[in-house]
C-alpha positions in Angstrom: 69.8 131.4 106.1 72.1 133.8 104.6 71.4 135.2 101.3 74.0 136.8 99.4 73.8 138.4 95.6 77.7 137.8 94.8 77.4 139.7 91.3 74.8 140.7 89.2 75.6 141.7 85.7 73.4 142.5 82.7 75.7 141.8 80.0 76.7 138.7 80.1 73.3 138.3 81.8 74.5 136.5 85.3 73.1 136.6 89.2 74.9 134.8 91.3 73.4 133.8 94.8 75.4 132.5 97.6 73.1 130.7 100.7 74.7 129.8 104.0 72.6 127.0 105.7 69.3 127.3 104.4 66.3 125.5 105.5 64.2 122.8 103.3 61.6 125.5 103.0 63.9 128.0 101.7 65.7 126.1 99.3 62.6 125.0 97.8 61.5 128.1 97.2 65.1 129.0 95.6 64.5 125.7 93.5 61.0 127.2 92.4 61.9 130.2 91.6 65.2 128.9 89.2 63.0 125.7 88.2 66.1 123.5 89.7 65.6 119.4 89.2 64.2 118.4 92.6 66.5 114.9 92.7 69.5 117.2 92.7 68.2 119.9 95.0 67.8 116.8 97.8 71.6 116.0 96.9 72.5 119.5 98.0 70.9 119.1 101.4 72.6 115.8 101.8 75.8 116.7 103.9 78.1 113.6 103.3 77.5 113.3 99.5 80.9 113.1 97.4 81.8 115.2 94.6 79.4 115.0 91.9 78.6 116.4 88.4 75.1 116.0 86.5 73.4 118.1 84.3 69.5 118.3 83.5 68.3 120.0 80.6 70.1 122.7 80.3 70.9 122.8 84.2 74.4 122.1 85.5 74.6 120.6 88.9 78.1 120.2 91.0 79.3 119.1 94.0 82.7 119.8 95.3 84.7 118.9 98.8 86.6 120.9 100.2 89.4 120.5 103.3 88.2 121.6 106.7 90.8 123.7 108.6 88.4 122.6 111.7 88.5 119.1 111.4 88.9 116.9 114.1 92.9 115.9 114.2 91.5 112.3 114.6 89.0 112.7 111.8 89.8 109.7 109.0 86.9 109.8 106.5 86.3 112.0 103.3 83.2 113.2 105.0 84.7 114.2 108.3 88.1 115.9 107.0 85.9 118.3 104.4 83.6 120.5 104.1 80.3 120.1 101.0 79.7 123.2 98.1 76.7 122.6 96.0 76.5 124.6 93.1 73.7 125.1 90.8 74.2 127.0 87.2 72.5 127.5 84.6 70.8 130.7 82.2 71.8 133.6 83.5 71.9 131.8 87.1 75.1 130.1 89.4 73.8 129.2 92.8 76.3 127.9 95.6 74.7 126.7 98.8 76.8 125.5 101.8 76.3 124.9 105.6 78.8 126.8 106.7 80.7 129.5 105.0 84.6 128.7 103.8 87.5 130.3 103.1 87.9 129.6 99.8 84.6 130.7 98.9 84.7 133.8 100.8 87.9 134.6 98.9 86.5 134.1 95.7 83.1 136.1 96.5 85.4 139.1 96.8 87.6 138.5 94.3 84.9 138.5 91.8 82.7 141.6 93.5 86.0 143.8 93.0 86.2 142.6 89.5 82.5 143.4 88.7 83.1 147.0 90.5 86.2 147.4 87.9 83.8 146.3 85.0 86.1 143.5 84.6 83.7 141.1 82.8 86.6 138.3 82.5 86.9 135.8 79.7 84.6 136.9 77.6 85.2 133.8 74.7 84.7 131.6 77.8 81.9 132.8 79.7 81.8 134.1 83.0 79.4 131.4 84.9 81.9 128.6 83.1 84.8 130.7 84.5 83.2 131.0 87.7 82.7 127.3 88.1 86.3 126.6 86.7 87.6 129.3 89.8 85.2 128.0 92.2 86.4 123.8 91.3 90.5 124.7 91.2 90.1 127.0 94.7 88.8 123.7 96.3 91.3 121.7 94.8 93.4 123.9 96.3 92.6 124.0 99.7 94.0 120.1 99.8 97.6 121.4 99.0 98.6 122.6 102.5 97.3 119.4 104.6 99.1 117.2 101.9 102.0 119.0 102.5 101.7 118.1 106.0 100.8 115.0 105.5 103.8 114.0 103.4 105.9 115.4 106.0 104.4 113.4 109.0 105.3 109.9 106.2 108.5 111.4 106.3 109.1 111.3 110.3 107.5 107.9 109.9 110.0 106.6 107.7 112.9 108.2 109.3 112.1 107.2 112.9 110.9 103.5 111.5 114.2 102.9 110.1 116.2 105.3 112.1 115.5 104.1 115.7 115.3 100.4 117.0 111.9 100.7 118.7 109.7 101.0 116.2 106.2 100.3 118.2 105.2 104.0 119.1 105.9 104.5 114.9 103.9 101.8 113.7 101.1 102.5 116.5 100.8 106.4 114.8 100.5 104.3 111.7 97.8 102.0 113.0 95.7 105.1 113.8 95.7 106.2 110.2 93.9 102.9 109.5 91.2 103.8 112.0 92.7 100.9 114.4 91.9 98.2 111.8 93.0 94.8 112.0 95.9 95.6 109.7 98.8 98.1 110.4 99.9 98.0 106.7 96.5 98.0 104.8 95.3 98.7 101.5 94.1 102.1 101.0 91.1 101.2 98.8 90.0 98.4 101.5 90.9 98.5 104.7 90.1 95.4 105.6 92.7 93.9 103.7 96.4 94.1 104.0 98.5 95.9 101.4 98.6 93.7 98.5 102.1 92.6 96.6 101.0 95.1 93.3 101.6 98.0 95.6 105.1 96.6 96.5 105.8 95.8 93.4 105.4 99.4 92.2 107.0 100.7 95.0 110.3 99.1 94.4 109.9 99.6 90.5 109.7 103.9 91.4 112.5 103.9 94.2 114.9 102.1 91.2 117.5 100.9 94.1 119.8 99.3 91.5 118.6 95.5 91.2 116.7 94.7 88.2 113.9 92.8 88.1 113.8 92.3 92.1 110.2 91.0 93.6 109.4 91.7 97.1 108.1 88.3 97.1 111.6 86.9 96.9 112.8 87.5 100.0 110.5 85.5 102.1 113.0 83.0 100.4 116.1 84.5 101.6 114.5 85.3 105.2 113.4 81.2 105.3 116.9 80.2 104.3 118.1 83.0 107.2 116.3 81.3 109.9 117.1 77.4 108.7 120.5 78.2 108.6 120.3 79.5 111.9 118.9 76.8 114.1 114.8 78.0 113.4 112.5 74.8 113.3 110.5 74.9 110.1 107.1 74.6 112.0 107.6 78.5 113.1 109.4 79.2 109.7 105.9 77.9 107.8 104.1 79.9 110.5 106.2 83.0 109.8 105.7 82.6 106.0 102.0 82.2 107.1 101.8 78.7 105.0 98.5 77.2 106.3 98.4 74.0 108.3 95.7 71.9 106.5 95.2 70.3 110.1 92.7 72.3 112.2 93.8 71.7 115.8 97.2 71.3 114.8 97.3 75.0 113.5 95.8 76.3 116.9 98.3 74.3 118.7 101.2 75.6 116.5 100.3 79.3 116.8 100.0 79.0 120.9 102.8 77.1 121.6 105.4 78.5 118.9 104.8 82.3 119.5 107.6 82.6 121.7 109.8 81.1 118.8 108.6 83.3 116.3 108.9 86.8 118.0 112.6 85.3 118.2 112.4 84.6 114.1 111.1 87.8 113.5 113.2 90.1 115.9 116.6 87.7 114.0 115.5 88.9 110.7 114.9 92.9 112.0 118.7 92.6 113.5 119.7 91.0 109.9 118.0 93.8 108.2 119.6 96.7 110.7 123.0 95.2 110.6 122.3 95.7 106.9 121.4 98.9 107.0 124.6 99.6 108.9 127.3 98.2 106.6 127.8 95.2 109.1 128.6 92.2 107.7 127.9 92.8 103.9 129.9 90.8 102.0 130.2 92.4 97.6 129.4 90.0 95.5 131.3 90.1 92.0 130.9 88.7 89.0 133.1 85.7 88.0 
């Protein structure tokens, strides 16, 4: 274990300890000496546990994640892509324990040792533990900013090679990895296991305001069905398309084997529709009467 005193100051009366990957036996006898809740002090040695706040008595106990510079580039899970701060505070004590040291916390152990060294005793009115914590939660936070960043740009590439490019299947495999290979390419981000439902559409459209008032998503499986009657489509692979149900069993399997040919045609008709779209081909202006 490494055992740091950050600051120690006498008025306001604070001692601030900072352990690197201590054992059980340690931390118990940090817990003993501080009288910490023993329910939380298992919590802190608990690697995976997600944010958290609690306070006992007059004890406040936090948890807080922060983003792992190291993490695996195929790492997909709160737990894998950050890295776990406990931190303990209470009279005249703030404990942060951690396996490994980070960063942000490193940054902010200085900051505050050349601040003590200058007498700087902070916001007095606020108190310095409480303005600790409040540093030691918005640095976290922080950390998040740059692989957003990066992450909105990657969408970005998505977007513009997915509708920039005709084929689209090394795009929507990269996506397909960002749902951990799940059965859905397009899935909900609260359950994976479930495709994106027609709320988040809905939104969607209602934020990117593209000039048609009160348009539903769920409209154009209309217009794509009229698309493929009109053009010679049988409305067995049309129903299939639309993914109506057959009621019949062994008529469904038979459908879905023998018709798959047809509706990889349906579907690639309705991706040259949208395309030639796209491109200005074939759009007729409708105006009023």
């Amino acid at each position: 274990m490494t055992r740091q005193l950050v600051i120690e100051t006498a008025e306001p009366k604070l001692e601030w300890l900072d352990l690197i990957n201590p054992s059980r036996e340690e931390l118990r006898e940090v817990a003993t000496q501080f009288r910490l809740f023993p329910t939380l002090v298992e919590d802190s040695l608990e690697p995976d546990h997600l944010p958290k706040y609690e306070k006992v008595s007059d004890t406040t106990f936090m948890i807080v994640r922060s983003y792992d510079d190291a993490a695996p580039t195929d790492a997909c899970s709160v737990q894998n892509l950050t890295r776990k701060v406990a931190i303990f505070c209470g009279p005249g004590f703030l404990i942060t324990i951690h396996r490994k040291d980070q960063p942000f916390l490193a940054a902010l152990r200085d900051e505050y040792r050349t601040r003590a060294a200058a007498g700087d005793r902070g916001r007095e009115h606020q108190g310095l533990a409480a303005q600790i914590l409040i540093d030691l939660v918005n640095a976290a936070v922080d950390t998040f900013e740059s692989p957003l960043d990066q992450a909105e740009q990657a969408l970005d590439r998505y977007e513009d090679t997915l509708f920039g490019h005709d084929d689209i299947v090394p795009v929507l495999r990269q996506i397909h990895e960002l749902t951990v290979h799940g059965e859905y390419v397009f899935a909900s981000i609260f359950r994976g296991s479930v495709p994106m439902g027609d709320v988040t559409l809905n939104h969607f459209f209602k934020r990117i305001d593209f000039g048609v008032p009160d348009f539903s998503p769920h409209g154009t499986r209309g217009t794509a069905a009229t698309l493929l009657r009109e053009h010679g489509f049988g409305r067995d692979v049309v129903e299939l398309l639309l993914a109506h149900s057959e009621k019949n069993a062994t008529v469904a399997a038979y459908s879905h084997m023998e018709l798959a040919a047809d509706r990889k045609r349906g579907l690639q008709y309705l991706a040259d529709c949208v395309e030639a779209l796209a491109a200005g081909v074939n759009v007729i202006p409708l105006r009023a009467a």
